[in-house]
Backbone of each chain as nested JSON, in Angstrom:
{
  "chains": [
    {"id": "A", "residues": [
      {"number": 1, "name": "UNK", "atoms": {"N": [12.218, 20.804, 7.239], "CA": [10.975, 21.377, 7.758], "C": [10.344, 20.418, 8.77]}},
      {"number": 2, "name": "UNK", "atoms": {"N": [10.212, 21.165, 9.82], "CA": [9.385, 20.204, 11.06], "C": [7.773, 19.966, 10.72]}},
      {"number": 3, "name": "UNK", "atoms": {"N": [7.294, 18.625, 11.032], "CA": [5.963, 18.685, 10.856], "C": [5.455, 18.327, 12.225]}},
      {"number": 4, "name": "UNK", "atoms": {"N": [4.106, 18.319, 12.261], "CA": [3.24, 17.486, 13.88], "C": [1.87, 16.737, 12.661]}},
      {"number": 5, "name": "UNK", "atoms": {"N": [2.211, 15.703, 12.608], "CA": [1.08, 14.665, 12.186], "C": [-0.281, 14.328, 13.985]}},
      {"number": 6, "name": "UNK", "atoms": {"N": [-1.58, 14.565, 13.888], "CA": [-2.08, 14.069, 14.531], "C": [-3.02, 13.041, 14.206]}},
      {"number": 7, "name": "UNK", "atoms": {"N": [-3.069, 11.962, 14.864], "CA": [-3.636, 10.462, 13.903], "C": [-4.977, 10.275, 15.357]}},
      {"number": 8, "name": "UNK", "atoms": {"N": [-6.149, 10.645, 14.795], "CA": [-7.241, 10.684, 16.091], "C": [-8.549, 9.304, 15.334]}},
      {"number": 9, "name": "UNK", "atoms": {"N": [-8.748, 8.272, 16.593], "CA": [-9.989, 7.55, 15.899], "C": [-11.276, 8.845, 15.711]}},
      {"number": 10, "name": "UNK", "atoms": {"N": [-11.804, 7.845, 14.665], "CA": [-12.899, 8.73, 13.949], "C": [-14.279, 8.902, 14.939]}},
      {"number": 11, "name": "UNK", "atoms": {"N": [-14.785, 9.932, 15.197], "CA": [-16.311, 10.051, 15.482], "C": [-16.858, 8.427, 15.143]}},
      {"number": 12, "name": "UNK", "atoms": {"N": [-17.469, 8.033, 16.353], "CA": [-18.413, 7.269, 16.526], "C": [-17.66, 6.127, 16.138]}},
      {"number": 13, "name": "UNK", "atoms": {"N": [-15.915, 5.627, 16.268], "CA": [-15.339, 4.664, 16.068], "C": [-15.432, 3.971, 17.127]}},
      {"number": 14, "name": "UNK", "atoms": {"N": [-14.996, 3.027, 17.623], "CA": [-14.777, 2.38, 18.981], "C": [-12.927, 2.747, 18.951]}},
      {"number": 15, "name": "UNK", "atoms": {"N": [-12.821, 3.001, 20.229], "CA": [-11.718, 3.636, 20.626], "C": [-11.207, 2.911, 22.338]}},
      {"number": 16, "name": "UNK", "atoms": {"N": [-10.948, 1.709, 22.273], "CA": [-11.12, 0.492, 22.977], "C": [-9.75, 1.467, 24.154]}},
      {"number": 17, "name": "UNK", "atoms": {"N": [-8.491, 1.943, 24.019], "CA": [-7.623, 2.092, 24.412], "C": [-8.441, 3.799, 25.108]}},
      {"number": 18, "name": "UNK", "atoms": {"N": [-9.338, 4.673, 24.706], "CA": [-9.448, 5.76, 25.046], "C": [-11.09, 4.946, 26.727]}},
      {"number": 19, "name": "UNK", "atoms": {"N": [-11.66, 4.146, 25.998], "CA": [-12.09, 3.329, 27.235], "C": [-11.658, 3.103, 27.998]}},
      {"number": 20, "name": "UNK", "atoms": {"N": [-9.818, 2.492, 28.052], "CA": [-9.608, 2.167, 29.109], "C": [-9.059, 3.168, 29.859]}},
      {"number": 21, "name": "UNK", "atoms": {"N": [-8.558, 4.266, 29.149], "CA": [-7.871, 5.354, 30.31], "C": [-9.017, 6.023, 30.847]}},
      {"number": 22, "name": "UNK", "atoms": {"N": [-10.714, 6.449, 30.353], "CA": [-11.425, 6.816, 30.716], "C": [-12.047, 5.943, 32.285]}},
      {"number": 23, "name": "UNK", "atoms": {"N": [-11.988, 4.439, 31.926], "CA": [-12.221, 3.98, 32.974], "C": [-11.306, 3.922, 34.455]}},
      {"number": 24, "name": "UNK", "atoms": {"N": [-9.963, 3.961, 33.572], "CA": [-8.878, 4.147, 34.661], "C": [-8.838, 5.33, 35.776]}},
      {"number": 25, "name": "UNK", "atoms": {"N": [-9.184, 6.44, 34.79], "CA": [-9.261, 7.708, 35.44], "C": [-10.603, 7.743, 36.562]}},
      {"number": 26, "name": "UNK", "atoms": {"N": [-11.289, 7.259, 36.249], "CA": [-12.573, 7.314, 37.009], "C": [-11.797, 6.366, 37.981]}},
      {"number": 27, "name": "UNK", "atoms": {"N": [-11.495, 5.077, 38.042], "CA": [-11.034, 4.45, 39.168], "C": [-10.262, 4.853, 40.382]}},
      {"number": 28, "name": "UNK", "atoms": {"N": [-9.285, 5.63, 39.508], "CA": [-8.547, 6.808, 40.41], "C": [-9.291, 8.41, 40.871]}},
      {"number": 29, "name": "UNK", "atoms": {"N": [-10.645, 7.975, 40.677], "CA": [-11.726, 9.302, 41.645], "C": [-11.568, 10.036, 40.815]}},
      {"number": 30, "name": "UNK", "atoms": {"N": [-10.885, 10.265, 39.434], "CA": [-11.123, 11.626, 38.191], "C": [-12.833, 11.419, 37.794]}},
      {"number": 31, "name": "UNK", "atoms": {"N": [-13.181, 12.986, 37.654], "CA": [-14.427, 12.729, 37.446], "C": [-14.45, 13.229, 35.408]}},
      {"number": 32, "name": "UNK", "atoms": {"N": [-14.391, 11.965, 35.288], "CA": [-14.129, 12.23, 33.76], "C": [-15.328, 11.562, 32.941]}},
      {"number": 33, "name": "UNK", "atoms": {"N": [-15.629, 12.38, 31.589], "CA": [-17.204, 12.236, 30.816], "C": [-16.571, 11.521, 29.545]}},
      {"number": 34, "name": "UNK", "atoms": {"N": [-15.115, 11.439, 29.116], "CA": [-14.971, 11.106, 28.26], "C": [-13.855, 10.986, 27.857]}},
      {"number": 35, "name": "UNK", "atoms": {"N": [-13.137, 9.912, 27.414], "CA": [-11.381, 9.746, 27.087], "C": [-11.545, 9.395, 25.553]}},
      {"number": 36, "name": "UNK", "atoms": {"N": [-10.338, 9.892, 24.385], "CA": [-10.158, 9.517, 23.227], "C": [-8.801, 9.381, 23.49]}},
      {"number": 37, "name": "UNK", "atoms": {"N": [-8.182, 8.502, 22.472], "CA": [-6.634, 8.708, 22.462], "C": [-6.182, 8.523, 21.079]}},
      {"number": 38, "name": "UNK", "atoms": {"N": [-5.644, 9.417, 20.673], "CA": [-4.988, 9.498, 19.595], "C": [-3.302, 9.039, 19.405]}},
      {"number": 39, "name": "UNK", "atoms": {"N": [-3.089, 9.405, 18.154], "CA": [-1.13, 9.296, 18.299], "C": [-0.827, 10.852, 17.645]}},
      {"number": 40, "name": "UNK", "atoms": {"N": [0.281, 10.696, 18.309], "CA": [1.762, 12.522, 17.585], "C": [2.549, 11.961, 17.093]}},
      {"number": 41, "name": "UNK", "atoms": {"N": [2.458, 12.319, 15.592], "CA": [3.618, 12.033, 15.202], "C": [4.702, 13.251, 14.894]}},
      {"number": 42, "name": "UNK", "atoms": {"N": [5.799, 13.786, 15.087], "CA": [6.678, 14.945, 14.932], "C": [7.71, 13.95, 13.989]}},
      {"number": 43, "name": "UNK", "atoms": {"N": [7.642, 14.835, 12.58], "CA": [8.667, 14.989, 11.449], "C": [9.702, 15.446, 11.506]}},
      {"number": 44, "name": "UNK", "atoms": {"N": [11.012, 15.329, 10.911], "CA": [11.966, 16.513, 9.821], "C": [11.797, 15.915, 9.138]}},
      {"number": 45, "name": "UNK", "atoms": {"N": [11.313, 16.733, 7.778], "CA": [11.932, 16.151, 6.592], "C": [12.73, 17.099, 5.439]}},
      {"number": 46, "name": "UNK", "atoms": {"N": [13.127, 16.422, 4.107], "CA": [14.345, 16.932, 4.212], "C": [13.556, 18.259, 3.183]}},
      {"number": 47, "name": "UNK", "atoms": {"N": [12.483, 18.339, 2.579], "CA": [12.121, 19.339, 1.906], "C": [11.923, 20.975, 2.784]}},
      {"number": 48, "name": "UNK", "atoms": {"N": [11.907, 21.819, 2.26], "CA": [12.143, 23.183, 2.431], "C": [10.345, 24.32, 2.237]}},
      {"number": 49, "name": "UNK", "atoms": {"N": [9.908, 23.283, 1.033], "CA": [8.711, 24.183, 0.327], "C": [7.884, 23.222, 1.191]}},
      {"number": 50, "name": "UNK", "atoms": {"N": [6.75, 24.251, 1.342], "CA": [5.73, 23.744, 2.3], "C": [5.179, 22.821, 2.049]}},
      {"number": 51, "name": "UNK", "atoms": {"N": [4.274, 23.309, 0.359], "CA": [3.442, 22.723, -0.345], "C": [3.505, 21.086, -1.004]}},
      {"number": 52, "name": "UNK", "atoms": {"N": [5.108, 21.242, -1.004], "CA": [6.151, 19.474, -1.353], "C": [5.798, 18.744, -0.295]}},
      {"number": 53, "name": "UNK", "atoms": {"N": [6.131, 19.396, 1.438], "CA": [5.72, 18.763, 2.632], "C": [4.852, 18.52, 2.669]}},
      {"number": 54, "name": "UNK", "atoms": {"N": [3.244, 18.739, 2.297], "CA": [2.441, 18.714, 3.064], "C": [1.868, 17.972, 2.379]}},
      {"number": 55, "name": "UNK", "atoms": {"N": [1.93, 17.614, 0.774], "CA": [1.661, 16.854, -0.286], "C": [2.495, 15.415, 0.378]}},
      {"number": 56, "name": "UNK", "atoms": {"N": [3.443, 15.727, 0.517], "CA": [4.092, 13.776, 1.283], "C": [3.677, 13.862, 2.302]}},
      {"number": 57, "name": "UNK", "atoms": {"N": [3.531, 14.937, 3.743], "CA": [2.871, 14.349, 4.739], "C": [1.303, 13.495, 4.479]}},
      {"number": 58, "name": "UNK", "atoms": {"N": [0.477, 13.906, 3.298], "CA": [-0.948, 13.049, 3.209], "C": [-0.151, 11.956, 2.517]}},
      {"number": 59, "name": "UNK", "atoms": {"N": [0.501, 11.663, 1.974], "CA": [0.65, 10.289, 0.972], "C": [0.967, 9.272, 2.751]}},
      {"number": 60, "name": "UNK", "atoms": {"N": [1.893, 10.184, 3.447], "CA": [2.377, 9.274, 4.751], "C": [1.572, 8.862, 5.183]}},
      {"number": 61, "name": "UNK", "atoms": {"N": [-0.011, 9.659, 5.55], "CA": [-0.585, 9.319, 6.25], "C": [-1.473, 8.189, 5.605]}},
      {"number": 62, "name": "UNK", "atoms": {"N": [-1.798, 8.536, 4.301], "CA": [-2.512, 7.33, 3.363], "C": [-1.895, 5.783, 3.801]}},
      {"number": 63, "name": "UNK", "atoms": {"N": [-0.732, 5.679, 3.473], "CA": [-0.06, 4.672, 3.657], "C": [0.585, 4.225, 5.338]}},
      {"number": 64, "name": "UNK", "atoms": {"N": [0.897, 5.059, 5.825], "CA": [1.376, 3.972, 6.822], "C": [1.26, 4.627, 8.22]}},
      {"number": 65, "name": "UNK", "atoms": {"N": [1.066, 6.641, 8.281], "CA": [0.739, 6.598, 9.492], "C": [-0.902, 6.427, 10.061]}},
      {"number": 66, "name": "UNK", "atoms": {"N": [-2.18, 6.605, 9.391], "CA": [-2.896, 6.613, 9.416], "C": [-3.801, 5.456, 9.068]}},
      {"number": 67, "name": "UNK", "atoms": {"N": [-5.212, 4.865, 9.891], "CA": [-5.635, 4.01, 8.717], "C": [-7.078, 4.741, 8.663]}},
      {"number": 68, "name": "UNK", "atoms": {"N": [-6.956, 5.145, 7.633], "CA": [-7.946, 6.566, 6.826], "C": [-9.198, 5.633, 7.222]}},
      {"number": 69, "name": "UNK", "atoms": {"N": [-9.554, 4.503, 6.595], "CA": [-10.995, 3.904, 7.552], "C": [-11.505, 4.247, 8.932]}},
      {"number": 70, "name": "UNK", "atoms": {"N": [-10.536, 4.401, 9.849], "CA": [-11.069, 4.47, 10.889], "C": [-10.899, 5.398, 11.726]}},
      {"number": 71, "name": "UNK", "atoms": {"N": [-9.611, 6.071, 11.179], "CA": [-8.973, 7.34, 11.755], "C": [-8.662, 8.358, 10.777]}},
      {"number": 72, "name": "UNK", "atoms": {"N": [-8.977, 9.614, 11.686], "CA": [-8.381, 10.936, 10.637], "C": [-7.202, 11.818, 11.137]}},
      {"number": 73, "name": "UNK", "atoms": {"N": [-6.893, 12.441, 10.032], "CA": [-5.631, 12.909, 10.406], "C": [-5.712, 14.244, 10.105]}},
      {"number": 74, "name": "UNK", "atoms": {"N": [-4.683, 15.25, 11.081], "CA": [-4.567, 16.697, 10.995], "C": [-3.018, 17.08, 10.767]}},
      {"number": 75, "name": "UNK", "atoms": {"N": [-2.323, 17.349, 9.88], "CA": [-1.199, 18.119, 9.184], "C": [-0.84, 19.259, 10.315]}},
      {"number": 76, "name": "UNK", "atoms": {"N": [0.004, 19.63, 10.477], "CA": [0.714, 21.015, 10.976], "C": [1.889, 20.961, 10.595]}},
      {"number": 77, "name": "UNK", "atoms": {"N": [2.753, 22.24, 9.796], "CA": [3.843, 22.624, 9.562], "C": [4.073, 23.47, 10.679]}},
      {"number": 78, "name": "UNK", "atoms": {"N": [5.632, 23.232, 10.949], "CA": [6.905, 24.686, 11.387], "C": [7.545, 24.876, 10.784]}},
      {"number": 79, "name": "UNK", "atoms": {"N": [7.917, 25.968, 10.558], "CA": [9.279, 26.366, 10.09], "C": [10.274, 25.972, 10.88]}},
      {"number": 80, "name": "UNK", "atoms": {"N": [11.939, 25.799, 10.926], "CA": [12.754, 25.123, 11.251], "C": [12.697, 26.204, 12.115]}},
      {"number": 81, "name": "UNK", "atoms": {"N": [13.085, 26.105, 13.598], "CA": [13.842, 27.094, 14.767], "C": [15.189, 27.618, 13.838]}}
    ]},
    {"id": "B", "residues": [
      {"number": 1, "name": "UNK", "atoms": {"N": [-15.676, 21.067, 30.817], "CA": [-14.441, 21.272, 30.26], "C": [-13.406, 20.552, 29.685]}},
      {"number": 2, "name": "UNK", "atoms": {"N": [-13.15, 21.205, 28.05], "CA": [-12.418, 19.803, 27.351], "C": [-10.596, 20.017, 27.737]}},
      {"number": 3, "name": "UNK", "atoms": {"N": [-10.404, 19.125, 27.207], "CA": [-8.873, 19.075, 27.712], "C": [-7.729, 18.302, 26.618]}},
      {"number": 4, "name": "UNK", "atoms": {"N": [-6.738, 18.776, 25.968], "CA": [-6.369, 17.791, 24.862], "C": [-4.556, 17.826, 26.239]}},
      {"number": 5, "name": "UNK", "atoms": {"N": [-4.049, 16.392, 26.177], "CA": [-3.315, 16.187, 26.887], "C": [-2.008, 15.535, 25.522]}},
      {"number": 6, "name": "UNK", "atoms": {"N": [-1.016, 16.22, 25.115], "CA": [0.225, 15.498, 24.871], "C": [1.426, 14.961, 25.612]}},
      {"number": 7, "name": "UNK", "atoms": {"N": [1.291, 13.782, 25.117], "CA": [2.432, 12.783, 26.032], "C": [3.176, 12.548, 24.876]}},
      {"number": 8, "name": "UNK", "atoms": {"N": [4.491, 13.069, 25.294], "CA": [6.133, 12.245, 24.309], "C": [6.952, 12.271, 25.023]}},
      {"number": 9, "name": "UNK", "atoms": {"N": [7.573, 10.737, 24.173], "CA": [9.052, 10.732, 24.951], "C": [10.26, 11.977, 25.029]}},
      {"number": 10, "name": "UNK", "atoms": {"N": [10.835, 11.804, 26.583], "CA": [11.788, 13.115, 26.382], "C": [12.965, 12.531, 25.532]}},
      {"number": 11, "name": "UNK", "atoms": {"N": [13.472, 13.848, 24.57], "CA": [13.81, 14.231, 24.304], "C": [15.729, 13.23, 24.771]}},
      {"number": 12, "name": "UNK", "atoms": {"N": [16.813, 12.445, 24.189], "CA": [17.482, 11.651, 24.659], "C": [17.018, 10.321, 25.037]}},
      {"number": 13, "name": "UNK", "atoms": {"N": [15.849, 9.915, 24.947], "CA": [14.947, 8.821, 25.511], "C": [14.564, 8.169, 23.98]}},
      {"number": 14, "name": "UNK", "atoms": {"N": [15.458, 6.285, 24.296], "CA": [14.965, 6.098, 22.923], "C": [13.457, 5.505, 22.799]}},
      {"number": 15, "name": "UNK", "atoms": {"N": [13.025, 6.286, 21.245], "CA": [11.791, 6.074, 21.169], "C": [11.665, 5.115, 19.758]}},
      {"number": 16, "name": "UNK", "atoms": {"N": [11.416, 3.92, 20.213], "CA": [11.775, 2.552, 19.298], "C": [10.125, 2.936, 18.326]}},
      {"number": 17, "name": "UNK", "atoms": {"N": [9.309, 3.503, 18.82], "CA": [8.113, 3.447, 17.717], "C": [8.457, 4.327, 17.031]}},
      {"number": 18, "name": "UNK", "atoms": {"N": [8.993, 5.411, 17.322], "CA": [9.56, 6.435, 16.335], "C": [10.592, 5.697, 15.511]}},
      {"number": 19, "name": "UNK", "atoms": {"N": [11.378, 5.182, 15.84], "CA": [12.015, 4.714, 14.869], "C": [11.928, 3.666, 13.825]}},
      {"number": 20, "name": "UNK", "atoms": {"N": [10.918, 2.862, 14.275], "CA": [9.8, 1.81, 13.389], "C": [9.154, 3.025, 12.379]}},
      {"number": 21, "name": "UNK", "atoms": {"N": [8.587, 4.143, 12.848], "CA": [8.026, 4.603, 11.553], "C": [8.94, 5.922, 10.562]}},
      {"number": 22, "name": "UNK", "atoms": {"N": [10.36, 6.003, 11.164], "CA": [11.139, 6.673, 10.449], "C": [11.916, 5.41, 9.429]}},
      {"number": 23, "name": "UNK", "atoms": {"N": [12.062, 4.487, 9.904], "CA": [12.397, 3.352, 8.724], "C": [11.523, 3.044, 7.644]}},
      {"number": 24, "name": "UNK", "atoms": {"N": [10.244, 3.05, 8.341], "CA": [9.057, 2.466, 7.511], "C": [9.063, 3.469, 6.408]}},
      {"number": 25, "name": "UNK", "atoms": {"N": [9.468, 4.71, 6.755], "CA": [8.826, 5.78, 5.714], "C": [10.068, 6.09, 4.957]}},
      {"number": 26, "name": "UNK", "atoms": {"N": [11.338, 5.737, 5.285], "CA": [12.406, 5.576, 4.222], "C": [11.836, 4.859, 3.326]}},
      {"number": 27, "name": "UNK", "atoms": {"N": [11.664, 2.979, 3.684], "CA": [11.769, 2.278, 2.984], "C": [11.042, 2.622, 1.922]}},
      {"number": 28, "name": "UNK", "atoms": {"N": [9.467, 3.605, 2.16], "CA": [8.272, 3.707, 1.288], "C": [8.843, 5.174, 0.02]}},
      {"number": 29, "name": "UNK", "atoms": {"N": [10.04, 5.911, 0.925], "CA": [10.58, 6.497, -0.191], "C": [10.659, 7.798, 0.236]}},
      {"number": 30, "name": "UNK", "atoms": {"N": [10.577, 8.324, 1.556], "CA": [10.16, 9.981, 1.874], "C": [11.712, 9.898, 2.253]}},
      {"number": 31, "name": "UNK", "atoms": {"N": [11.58, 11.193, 2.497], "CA": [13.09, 12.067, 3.016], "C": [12.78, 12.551, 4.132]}},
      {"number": 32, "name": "UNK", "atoms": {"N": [12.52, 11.577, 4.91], "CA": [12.427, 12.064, 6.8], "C": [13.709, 12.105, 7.496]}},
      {"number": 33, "name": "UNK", "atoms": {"N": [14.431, 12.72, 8.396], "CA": [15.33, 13.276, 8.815], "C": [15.003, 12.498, 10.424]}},
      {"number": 34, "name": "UNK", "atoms": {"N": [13.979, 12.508, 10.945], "CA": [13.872, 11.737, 12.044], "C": [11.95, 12.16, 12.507]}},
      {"number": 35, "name": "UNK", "atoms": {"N": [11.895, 11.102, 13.674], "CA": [10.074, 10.837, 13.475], "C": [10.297, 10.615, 14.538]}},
      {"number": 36, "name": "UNK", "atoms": {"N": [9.713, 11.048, 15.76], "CA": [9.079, 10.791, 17.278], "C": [7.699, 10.316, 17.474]}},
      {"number": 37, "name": "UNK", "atoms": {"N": [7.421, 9.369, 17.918], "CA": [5.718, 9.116, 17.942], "C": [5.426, 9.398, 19.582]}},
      {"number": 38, "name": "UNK", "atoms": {"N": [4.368, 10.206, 20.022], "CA": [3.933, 9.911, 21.43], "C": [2.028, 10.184, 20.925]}},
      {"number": 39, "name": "UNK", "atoms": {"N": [1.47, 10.612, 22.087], "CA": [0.189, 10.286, 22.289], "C": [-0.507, 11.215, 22.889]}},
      {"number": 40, "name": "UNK", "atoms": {"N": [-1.5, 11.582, 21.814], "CA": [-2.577, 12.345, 22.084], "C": [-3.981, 11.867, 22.824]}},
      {"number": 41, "name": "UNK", "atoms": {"N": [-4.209, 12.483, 24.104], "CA": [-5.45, 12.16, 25.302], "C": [-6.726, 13.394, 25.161]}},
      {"number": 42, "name": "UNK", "atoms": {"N": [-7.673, 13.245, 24.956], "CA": [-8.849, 14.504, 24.542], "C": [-9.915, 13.395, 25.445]}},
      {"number": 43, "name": "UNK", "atoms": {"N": [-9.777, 14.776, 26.681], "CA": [-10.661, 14.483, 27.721], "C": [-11.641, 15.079, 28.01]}},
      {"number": 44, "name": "UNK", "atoms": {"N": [-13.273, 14.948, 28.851], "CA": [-14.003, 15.855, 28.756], "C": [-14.33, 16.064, 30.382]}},
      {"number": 45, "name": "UNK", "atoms": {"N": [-13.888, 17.253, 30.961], "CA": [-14.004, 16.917, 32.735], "C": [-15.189, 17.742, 32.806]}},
      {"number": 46, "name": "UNK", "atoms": {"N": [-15.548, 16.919, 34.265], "CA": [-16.667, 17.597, 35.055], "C": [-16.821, 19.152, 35.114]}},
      {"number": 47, "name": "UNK", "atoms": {"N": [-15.507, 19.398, 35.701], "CA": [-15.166, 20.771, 36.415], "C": [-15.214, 21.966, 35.061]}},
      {"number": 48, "name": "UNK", "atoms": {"N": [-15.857, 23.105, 35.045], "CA": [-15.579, 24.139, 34.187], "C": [-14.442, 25.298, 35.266]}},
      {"number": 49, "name": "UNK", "atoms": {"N": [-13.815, 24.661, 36.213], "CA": [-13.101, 25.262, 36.471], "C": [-11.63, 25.806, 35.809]}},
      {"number": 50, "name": "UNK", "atoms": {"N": [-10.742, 26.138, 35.307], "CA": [-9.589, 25.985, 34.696], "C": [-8.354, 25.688, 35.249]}},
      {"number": 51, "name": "UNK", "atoms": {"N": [-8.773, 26.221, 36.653], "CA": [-7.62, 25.663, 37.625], "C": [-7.87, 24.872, 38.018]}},
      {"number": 52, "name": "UNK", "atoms": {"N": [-8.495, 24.345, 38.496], "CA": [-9.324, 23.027, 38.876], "C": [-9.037, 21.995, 37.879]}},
      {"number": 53, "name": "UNK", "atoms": {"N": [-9.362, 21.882, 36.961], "CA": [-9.43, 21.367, 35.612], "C": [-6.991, 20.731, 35.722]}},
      {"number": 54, "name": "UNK", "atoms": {"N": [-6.471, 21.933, 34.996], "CA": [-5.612, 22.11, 35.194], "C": [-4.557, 21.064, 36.101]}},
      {"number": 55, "name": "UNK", "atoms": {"N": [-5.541, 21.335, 37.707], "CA": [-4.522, 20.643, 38.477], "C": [-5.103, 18.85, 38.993]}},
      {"number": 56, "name": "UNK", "atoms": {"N": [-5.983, 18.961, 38.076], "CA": [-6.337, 17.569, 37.866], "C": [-5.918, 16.468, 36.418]}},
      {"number": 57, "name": "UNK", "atoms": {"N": [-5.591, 17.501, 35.715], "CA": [-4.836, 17.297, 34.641], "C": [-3.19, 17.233, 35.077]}},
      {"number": 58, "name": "UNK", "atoms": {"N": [-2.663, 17.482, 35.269], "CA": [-1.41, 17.196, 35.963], "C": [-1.465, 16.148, 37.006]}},
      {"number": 59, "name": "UNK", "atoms": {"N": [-2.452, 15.646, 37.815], "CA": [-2.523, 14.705, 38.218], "C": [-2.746, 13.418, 37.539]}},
      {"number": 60, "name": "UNK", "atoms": {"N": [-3.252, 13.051, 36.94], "CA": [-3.488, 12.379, 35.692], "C": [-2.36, 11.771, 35.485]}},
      {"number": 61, "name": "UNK", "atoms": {"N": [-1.525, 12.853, 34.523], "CA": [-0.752, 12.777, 33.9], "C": [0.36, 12.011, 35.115]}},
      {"number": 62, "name": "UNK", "atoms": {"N": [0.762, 12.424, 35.83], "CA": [1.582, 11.722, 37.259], "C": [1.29, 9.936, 37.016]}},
      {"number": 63, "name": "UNK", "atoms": {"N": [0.056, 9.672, 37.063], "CA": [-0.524, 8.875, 37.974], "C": [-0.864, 7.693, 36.771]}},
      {"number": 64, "name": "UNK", "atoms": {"N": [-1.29, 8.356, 35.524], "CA": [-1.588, 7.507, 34.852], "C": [-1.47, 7.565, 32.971]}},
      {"number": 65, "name": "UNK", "atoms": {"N": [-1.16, 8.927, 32.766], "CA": [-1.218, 9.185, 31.535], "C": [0.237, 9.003, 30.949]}},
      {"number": 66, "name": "UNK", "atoms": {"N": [1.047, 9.807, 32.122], "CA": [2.4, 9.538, 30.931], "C": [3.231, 9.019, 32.436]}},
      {"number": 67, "name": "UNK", "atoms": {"N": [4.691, 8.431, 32.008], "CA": [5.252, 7.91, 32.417], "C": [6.403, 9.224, 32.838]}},
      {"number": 68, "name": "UNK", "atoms": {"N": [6.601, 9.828, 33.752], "CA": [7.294, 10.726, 34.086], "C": [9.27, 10.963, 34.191]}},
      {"number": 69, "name": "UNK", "atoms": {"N": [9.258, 9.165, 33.761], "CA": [10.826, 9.187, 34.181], "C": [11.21, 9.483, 32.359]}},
      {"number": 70, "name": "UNK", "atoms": {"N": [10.6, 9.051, 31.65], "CA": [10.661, 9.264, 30.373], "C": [9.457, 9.921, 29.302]}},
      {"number": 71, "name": "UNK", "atoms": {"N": [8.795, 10.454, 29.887], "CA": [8.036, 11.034, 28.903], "C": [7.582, 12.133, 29.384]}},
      {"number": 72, "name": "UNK", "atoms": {"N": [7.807, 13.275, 28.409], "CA": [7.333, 14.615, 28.628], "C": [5.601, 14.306, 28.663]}},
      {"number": 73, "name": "UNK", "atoms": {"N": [5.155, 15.889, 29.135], "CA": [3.488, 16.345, 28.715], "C": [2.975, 17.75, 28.847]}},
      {"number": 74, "name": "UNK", "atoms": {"N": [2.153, 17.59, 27.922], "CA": [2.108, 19.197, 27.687], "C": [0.33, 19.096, 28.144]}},
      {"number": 75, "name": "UNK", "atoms": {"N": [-0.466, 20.295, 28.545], "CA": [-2.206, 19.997, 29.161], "C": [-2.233, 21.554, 28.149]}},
      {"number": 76, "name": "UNK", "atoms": {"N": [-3.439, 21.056, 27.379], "CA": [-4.322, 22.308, 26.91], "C": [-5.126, 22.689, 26.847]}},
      {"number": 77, "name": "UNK", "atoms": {"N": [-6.474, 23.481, 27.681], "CA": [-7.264, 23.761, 27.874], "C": [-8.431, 24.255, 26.73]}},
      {"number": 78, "name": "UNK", "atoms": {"N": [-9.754, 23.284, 26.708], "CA": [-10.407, 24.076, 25.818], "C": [-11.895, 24.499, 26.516]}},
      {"number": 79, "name": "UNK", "atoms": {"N": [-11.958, 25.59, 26.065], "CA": [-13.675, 26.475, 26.696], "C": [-14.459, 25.123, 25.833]}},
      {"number": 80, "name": "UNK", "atoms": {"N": [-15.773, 24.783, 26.827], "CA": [-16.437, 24.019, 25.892], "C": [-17.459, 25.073, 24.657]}},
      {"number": 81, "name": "UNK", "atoms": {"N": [-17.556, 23.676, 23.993], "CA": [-17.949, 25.126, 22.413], "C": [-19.346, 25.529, 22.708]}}
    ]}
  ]
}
C-alpha cells in the first residue's frame, strides 16, 4: 500500500528554511507574502489493510519522520495502481 | 492567492534521504518496501490571478525551488479561504 506522509512546521514555529526561500523569491522580483516549507514523504509498505497502515504510518511519524514538538503531520493512503 | 508547490526527486534519480529514512524505518521495525523524501513549499502570492499566479509558480520553481535536471514539481492552486 502506497502512502504520502506530509511533515509541515507548526503554526507560529520559526521556519528558518521557509524564510529563506520567501526572501529568495522576493529577491528574484516574486511578489510573495509568505513561504513555509515542509517535507513528502511517499511509502510502500508491505501491509494491505488500511487501518494496520495508517496505525504504523503515526508510530513513523512519532518516532523518526516527524518531530511532533514542532511539526505536524498529515497521513494519506492509495491504493496500489 | 495560496499556492502549495511539490518538489521530488525524479523518479531513477538517487534519492540518498529517502534512503536514510527507508533504513531508519527497517531498523525501527516497519515493513517499508521503499521511501522517497522531497519537499513541500506553501506560498501566499500577491496576485489572485490563477494564471498569473500559475505562471509565476513555474517560474519559481525553474529558478529556485526545485532543481530541474533532477527533480520533478507539481503547483496547486488554492482560492484564498
Amino acid at each position: 500500500m502506497r502512502a504520502t506522509v506530509v511533515v509541515r512546521p507548526k503554526d507560529g514555529i520559526l521556519d528558518p528554511q521557509g524564510q529563506a526561500v520567501e526572501s529568495s523569491l522576493r529577491h528574484l522580483g516574486f511578489a510573495v507574502d509568505s513561504a513555509r516549507v515542509g517535507r513528502v514523504v511517499e511509502l510502500d509498505l508491505d501491509t494491505e489493510d488500511a487501518g494496520d497502515a495508517r496505525a504504523q504510518l503515526e508510530r513513523m511519524c512519532e518516532q523518526l519522520l516527524a518531530n511532533p514538538l514542532i511539526e505536524s503531520y498529515e497521513i494519506a493512503l492509495q491504493a496500489d495502481a
